[in-house]
TORBADREN-883302 format. One record per residue: x, y, z of N, C-alpha, C, O in turn; residue in three letters. Coordinates in steps of 0.001 Angstrom, whole numbers, plus 500000, padded with zeros to 6 digits. Layout:
XYZXYZXYZXYZALA...
% end
This chain:
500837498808500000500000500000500000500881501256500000502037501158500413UNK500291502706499457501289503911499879500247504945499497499207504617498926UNK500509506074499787499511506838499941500507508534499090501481509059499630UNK500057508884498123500406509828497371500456511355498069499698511552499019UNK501181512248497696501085513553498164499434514086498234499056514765499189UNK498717513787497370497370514211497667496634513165498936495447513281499240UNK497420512312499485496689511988500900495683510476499765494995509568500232UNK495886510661498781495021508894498398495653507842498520496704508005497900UNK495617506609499067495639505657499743495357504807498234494336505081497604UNK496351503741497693496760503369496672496956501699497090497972501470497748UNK496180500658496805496458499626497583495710498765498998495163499411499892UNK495768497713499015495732497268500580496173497899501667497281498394501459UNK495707498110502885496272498831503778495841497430505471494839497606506163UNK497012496039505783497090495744506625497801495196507039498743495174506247UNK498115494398508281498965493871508928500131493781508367501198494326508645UNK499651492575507032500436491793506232501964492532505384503167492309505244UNK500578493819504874501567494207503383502180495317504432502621496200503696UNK502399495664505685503467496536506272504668495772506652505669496354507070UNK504607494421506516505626493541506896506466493253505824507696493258505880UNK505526492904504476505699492507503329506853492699502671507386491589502638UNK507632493586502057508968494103502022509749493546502724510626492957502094UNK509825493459504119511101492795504965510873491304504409511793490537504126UNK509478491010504296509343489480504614510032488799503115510742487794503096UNK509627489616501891510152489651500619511999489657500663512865488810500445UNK511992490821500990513880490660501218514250489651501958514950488832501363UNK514006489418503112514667488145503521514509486756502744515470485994502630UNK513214486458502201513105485205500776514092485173499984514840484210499812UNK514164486574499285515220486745498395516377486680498694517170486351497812UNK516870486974500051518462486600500296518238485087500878519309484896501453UNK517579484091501028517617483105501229518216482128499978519182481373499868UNK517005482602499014517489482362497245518552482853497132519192482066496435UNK519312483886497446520209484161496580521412483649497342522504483373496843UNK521092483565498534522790482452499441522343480966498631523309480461498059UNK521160480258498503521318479028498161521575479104496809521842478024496283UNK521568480148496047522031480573494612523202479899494005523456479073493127UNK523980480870495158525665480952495566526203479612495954527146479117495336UNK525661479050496902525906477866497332526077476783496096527083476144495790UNK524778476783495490524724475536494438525715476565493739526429476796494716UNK526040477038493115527228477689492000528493477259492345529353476726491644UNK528500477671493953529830477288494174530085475515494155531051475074493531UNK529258474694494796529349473437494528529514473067493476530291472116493385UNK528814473674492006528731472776491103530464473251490259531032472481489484UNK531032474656490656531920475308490160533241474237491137534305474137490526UNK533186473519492496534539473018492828533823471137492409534431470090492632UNK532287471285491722532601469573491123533253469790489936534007468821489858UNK533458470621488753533780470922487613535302471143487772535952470808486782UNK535986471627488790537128472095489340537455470569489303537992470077488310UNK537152469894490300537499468278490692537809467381489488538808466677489341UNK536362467594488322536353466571487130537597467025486631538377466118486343UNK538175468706486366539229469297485607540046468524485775540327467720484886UNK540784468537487173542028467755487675542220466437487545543311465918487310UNK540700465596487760541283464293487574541643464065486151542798463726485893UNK540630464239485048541255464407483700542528464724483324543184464139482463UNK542944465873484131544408466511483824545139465037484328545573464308483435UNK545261464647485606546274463588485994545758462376485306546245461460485969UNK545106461892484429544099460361483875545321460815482545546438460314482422UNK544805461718481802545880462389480505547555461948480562548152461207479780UNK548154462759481915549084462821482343550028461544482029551187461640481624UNK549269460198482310549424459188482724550202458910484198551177458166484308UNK549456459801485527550106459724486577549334458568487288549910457894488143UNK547911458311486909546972457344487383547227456654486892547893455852487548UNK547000456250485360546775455337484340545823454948484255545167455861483754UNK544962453813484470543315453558483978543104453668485713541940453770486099UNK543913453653486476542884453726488176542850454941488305543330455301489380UNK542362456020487449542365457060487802540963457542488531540132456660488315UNK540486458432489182539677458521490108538055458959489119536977458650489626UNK538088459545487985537054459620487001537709459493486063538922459523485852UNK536224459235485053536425459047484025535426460077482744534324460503483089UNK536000460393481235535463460981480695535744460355479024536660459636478625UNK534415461026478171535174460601477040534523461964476022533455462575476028UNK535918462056475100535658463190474412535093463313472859535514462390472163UNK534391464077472288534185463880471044534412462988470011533589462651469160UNK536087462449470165535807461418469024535747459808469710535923458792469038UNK535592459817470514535009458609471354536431457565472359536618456364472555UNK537199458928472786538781458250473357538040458284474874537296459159475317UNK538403457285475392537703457563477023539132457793477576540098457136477187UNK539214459014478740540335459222479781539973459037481087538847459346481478UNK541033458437482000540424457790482956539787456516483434538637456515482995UNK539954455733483942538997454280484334537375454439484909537177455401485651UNK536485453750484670535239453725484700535107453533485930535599452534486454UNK534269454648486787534297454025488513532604453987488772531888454307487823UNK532117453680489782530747453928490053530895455927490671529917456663490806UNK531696456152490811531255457429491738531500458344490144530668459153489735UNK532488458091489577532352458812488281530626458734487285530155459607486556UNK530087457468487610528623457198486647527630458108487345526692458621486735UNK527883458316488782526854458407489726527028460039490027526068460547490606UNK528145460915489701528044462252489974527196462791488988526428463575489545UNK526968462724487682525560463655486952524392463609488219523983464677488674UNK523870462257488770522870461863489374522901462642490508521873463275490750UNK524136462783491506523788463621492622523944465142492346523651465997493182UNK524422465406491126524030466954490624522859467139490702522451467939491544UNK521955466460489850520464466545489862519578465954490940518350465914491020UNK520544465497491760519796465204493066520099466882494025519428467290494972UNK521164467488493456521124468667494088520549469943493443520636471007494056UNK520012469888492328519062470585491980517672469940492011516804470685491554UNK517411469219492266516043468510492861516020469542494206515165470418494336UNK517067469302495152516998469805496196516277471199496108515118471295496510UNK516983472339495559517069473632494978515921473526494600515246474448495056UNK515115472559493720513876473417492838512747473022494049511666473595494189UNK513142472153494705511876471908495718511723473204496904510761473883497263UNK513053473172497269512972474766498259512656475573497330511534475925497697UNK512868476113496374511771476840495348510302476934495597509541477889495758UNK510117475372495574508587475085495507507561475537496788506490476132496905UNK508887474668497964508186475539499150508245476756499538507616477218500490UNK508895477266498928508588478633499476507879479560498833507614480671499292UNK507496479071497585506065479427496727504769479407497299503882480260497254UNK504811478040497970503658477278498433503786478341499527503289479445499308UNK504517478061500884504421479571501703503925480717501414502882481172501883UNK504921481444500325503806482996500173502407482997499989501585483798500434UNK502190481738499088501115481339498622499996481175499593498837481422499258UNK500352480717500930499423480498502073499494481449503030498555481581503815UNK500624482255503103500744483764503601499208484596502927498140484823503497UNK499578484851501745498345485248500663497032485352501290496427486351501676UNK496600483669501320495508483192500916495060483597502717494124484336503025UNK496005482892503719495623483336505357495193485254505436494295485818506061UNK496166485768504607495777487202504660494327487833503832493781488911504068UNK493995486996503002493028487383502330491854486784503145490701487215503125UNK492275485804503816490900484939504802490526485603505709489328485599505993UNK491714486598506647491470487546507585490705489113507135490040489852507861UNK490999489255505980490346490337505517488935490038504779488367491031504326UNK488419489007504638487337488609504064486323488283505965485220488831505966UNK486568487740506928486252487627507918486133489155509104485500489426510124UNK487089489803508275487296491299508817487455491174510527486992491725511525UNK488509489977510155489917490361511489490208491668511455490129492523512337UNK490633491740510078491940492931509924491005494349509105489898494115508619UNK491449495387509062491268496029507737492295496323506629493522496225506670UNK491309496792505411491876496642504487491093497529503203489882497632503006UNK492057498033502537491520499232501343491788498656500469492943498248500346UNK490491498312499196490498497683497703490793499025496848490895500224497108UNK490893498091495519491280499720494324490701500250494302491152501301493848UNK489324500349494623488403501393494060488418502562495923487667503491496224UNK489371502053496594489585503077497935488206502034498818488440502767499779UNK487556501483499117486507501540500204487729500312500836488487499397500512UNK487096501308502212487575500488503656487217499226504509486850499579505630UNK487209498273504392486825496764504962487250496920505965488428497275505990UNK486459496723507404486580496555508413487211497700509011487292498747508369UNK487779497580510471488205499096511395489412499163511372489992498116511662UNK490212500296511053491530500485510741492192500406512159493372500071512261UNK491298500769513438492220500363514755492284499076514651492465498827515843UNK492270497717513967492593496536514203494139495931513937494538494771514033UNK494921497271513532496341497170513139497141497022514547498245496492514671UNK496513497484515374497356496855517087496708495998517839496896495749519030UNK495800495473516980494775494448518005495412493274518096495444492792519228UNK496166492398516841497021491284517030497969491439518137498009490551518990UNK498761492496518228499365492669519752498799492892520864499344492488521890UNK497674493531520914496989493488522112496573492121522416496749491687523554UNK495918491240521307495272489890522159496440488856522125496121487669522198UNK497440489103522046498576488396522105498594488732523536498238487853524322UNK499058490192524109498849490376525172498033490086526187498669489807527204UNK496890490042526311495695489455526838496187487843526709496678487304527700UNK496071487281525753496359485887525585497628485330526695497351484247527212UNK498852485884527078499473485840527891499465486040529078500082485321529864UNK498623487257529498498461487152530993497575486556531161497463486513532386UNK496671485929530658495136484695531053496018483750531160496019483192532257UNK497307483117529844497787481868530374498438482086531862498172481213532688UNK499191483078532236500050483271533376498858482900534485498983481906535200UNK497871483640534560496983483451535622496510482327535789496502481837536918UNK496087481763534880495739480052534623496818479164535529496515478439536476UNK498693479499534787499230478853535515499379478864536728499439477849537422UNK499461480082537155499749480582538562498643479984539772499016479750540921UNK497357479803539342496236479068540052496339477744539788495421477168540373UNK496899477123539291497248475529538635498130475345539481497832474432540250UNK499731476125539810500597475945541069499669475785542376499741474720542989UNK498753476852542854498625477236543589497260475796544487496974475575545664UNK496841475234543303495583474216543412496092473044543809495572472292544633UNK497356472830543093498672471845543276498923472029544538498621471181545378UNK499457473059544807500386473016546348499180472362547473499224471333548148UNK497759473775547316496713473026548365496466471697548736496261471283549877UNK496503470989547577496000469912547326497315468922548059496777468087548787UNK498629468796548075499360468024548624499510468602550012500034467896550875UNK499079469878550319499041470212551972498093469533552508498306469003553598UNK496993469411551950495326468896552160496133467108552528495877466353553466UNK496980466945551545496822465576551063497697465090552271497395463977552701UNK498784465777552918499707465685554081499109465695555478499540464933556343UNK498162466516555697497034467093556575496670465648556717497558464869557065UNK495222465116556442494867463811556254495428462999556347494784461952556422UNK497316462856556421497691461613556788498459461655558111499217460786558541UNK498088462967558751498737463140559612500042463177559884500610463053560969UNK500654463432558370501842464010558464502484465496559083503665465620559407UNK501477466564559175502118467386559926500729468103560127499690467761559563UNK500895469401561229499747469719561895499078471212561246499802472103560802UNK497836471279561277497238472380560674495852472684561626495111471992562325UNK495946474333561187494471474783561583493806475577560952494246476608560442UNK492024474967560893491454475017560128490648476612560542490904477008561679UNK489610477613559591489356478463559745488628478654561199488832479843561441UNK488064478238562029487236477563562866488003477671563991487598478059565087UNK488876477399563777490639477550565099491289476029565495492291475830566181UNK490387474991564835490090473660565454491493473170564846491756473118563645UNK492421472789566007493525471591565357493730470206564756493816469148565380UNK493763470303564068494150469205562996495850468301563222496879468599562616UNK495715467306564140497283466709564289497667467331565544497032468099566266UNK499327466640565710499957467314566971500981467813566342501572467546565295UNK501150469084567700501896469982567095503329469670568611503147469903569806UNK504397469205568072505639468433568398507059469850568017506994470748567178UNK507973469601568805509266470246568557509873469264567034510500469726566081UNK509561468261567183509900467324566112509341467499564783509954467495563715UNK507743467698565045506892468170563629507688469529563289507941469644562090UNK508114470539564082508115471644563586509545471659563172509401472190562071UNK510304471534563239511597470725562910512270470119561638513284470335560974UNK511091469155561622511300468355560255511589468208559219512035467174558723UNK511249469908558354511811470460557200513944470678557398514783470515556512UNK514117470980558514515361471493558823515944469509558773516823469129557999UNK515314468691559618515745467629559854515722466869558684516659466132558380UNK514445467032557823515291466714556200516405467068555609517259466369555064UNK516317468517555794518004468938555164518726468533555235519476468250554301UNK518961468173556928519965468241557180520843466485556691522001466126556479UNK519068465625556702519750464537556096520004463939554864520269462782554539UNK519815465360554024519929465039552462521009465532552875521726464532552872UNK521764466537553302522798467043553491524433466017553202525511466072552609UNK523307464811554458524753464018555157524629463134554087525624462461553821UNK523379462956553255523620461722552227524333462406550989524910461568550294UNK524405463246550692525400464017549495526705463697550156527504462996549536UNK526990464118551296528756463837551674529008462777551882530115462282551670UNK527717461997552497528684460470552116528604460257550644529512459528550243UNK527661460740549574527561459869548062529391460475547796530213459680547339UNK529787461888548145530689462530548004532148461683548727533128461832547998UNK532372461038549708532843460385550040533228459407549723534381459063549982UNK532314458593549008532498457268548569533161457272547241534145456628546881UNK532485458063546626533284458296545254534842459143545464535604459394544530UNK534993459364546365536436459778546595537333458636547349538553458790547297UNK537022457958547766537153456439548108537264455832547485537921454807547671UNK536600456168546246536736454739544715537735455198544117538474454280543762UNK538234456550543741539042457124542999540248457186543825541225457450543123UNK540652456975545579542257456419545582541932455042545406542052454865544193UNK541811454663545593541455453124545775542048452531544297542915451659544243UNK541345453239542962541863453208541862542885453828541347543438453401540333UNK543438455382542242544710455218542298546082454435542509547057454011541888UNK545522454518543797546553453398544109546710451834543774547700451194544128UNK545622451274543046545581449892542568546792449680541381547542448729541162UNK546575451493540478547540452168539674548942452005539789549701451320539103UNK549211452867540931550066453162541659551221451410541919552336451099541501UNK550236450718542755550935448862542959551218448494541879552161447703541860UNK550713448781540788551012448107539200551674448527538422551888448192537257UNK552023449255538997553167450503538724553172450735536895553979450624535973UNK551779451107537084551249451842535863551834453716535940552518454346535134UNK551365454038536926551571455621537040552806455804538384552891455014539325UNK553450456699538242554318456839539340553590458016539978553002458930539398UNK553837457694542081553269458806542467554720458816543858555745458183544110UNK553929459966544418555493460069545788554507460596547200553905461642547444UNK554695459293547957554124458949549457554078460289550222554306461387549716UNK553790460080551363553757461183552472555298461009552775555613462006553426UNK556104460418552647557440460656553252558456460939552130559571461444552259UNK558065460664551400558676461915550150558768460606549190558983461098548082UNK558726459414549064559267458415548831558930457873547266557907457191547201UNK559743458111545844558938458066544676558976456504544537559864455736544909UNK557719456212543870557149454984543503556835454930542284556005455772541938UNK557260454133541393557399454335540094558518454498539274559676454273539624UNK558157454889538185559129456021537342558831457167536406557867456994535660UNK559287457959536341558618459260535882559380459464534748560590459662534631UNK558274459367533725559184459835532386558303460247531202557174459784531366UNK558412460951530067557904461635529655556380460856528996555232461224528745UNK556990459885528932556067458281527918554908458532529281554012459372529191UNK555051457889530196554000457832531480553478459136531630552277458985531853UNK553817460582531623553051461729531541552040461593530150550903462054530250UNK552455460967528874551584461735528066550804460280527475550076460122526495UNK551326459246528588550306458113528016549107458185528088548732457018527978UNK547924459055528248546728459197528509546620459806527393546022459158526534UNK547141461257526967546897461598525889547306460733524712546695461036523688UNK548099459824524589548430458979523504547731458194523496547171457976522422UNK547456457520524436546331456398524651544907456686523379544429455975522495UNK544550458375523978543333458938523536543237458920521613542463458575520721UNK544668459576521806545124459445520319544665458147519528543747458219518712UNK545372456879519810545201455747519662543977455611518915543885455541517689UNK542803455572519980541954455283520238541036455861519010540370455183518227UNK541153457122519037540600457822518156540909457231516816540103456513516224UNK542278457596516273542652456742515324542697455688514497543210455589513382UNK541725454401515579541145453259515252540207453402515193539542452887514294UNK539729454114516050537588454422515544537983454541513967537993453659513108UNK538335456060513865538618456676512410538812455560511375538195455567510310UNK539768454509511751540148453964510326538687452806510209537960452541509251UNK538690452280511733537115451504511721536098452040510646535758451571509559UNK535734453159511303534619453863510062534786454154508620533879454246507792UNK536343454317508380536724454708506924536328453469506261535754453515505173UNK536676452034507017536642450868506498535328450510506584535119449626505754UNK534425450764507152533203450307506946532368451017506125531268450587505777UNK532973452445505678531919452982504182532823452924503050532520453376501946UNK534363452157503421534699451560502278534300450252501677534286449678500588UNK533972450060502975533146448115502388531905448169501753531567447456500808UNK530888449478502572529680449941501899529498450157500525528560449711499864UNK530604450992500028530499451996498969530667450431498229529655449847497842UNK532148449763498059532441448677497573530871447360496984530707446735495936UNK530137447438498114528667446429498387528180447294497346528245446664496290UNK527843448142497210526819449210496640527193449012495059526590448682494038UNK528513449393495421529095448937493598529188448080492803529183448081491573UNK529317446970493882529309445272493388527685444963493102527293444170492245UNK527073445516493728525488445359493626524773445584492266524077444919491498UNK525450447265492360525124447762490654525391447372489416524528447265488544UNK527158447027489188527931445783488639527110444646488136526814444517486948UNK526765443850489055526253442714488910524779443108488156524385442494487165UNK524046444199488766522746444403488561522729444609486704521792444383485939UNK523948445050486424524617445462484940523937446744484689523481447076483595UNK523890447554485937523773449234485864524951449723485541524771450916485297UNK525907449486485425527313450687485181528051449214484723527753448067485057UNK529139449714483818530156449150483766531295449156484537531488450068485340UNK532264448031484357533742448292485116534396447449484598533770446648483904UNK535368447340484672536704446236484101537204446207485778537382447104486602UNK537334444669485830538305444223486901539632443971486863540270444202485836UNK540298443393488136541608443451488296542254442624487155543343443038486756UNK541596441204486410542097440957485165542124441429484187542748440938483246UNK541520442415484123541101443274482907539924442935482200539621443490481144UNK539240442040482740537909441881481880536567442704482017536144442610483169UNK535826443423481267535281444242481192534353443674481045534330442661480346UNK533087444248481785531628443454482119530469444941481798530688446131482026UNK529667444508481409528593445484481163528944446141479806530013445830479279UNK528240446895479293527860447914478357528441449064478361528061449829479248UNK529663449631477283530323450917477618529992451307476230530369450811475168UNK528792452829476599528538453246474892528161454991475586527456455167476580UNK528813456098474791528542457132475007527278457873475542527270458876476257UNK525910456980474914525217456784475170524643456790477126523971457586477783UNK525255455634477424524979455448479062525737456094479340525100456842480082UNK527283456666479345527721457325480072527060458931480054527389459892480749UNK526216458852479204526417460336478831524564460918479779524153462007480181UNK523883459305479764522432459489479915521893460407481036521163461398481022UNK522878459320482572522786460738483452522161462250483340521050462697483621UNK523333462834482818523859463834482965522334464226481562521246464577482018UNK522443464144480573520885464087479984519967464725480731519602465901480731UNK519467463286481715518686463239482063518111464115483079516928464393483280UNK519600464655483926519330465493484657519125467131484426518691467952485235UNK519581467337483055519302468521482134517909468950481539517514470106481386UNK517204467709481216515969467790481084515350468333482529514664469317482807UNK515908467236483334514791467864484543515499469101484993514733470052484843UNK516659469478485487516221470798485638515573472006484629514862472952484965UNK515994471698483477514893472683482079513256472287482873512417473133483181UNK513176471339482999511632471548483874511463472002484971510584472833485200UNK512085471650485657512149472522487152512375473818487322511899474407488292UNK513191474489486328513105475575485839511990476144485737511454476837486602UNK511431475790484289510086476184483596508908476019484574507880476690484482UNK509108475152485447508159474891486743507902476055487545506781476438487878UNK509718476961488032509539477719488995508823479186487890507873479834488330UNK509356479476486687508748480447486050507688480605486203507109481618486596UNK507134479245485801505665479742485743504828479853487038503624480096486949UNK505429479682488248505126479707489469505365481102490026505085481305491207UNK505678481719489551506796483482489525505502484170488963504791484956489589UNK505327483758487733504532484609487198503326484492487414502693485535487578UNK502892483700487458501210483543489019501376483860489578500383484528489865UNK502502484099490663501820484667491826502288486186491254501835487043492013UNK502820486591490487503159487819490220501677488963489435501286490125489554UNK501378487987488820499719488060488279498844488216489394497918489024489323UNK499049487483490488498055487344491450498451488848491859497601489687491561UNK499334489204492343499719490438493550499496491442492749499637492596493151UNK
% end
């Protein structure tokens, strides 16, 4: 909406379209970082294909080179891998990605829209059509904050009597078992009233108190205990109350914990490398066999179908669909652009 030097009012005038602008710019820098993003990805996969080609050429690989390509007059460079068949596919699995966040966030404005037009047809809100007449009361532009407001202190009060129904109710419920003593409006006593009853809160404390220092105790009890089991096994060197060293102290025994850690880590690491190398390997042998991709093995015998054709289909295929996914989001642009 905007309103001209002569004071006419040009547009919708509510909630929505005073937000509208920010809510617009921030969409658009959303699109335009995931813009950047896919550019830059697809600019260091093209970077990647460059190099391996360059070293496949080179003859620094020879046929185990890490991709493979083949050029116009039908010379292939490089050895045939599954991750070489399978990168067109996760390109277009990453513009799949891209055109669907497209989609939703079409679908969003789209229900932004339609919620704003539902509130102004119900005359929540107001709102000025082209021809200037006013729908509904223009003070309803602070009413969403006001019953937001309202809406919050009813829940607070709600909760605050929900504590308060709670607490009665386990005093009531303590009362009745003659756990501690009360009096009722009437003056009439309820229970006995003891140095001990009145006490009791303090005499809990005091024995959660002593059960923390012993839990505190014991576990400091377990830890020499496991020192020194250390210490006899003359794993770690330590030095007595009489000055007396036990052990031996040397740089290996200071940093065996951190080396240890090292270790440790190190074998996870190669553990996991080896188990999505066995994966990837399963996955490939799967496809192989399935006679989805070709490969030549360690004898050199070559299994499956190698024709410009399949290598090339991918990558096709995924050109078509984004030209549709494309043409998808256009025409999704220009509806709602028609619509507004």
């Amino acid at each position: 909406a905007a309103i001209d030097v002569d004071g006419i009012i040009y547009g919708g005038l509510f909630v929505v379209s005073v937000a509208e602008p920010a809510l617009q710019a921030k969409e658009d820098a959303k699109t335009a970082k995931a813009a950047k993003v896919h550019a830059a990805r697809r600019a260091q996969a093209a970077w990647k294909s460059e190099k391996h080609m360059e070293e496949a050429t080179s003859g620094e690989l020879g046929w185990m080179s890490q991709s493979a390509a083949i050029d116009v007059d039908g010379i292939i460079y490089g050895g045939l891998f599954v991750v070489s068949v399978a990168e067109p596919a996760l390109q277009a699995k990453e513009d799949a990605k891209t055109a669907k966040a497209a989609k939703v966030h079409a679908a969003r404005r789209a229900q932004d829209a339609w919620k704003a037009e539902k509130r102004i047809l119900v005359e929540e809100v107001a709102a000025i059509d082209a021809d200037g007449v006013l729908h509904g009361v223009l003070t309803s532009v602070a009413e969403p904050a006001l019953q937001a407001k309202e809406y919050a202190k009813e829940m607070a009060s709600k909760v605050r009597a929900a504590r308060l129904a709670q607490a009665a109710w386990k005093a009531e419920k303590r009362i009745l078992a003659k756990e501690v003593a009360a009096i009722d409006v009437d003056g009439v006593l309820h229970g006995v009233v003891s140095v001990t009853s009145v006490a009791e809160p303090a005499l809990q404390a005091k024995e959660h108190a002593k059960g923390a220092n012993r839990v505190r105790a014991a576990r400091l009890a377990q830890a020499a205990w496991k020192a020194e089991k250390r210490i006899l096994a003359e794993e770690v060197a330590a030095i007595d109350a009489d000055g007396v060293l036990h052990g031996v102290v040397s740089v290996t025994s200071v940093a065996e914990p951190a080396v240890q850690a090292k270790k440790h880590a190190q074998e996870m690491a190669s553990k996991a490398r080896a188990a999505r190398l066995a994966q990837a390997a399963w996955k490939a042998e799967k496809r192989i066999l399935a006679k989805e991709v070709a490969a030549i093995d360690v004898d050199g015998v070559f299994h499956g179908v190698l024709s410009i054709t399949s290598v090339a289909e991918p990558a096709l295929q995924a050109k078509e669909h984004a030209k549709e996914m494309a043409s998808r989001v256009r025409a999704a642009r220009l509806a709602q652009a028609a619509w507004k």
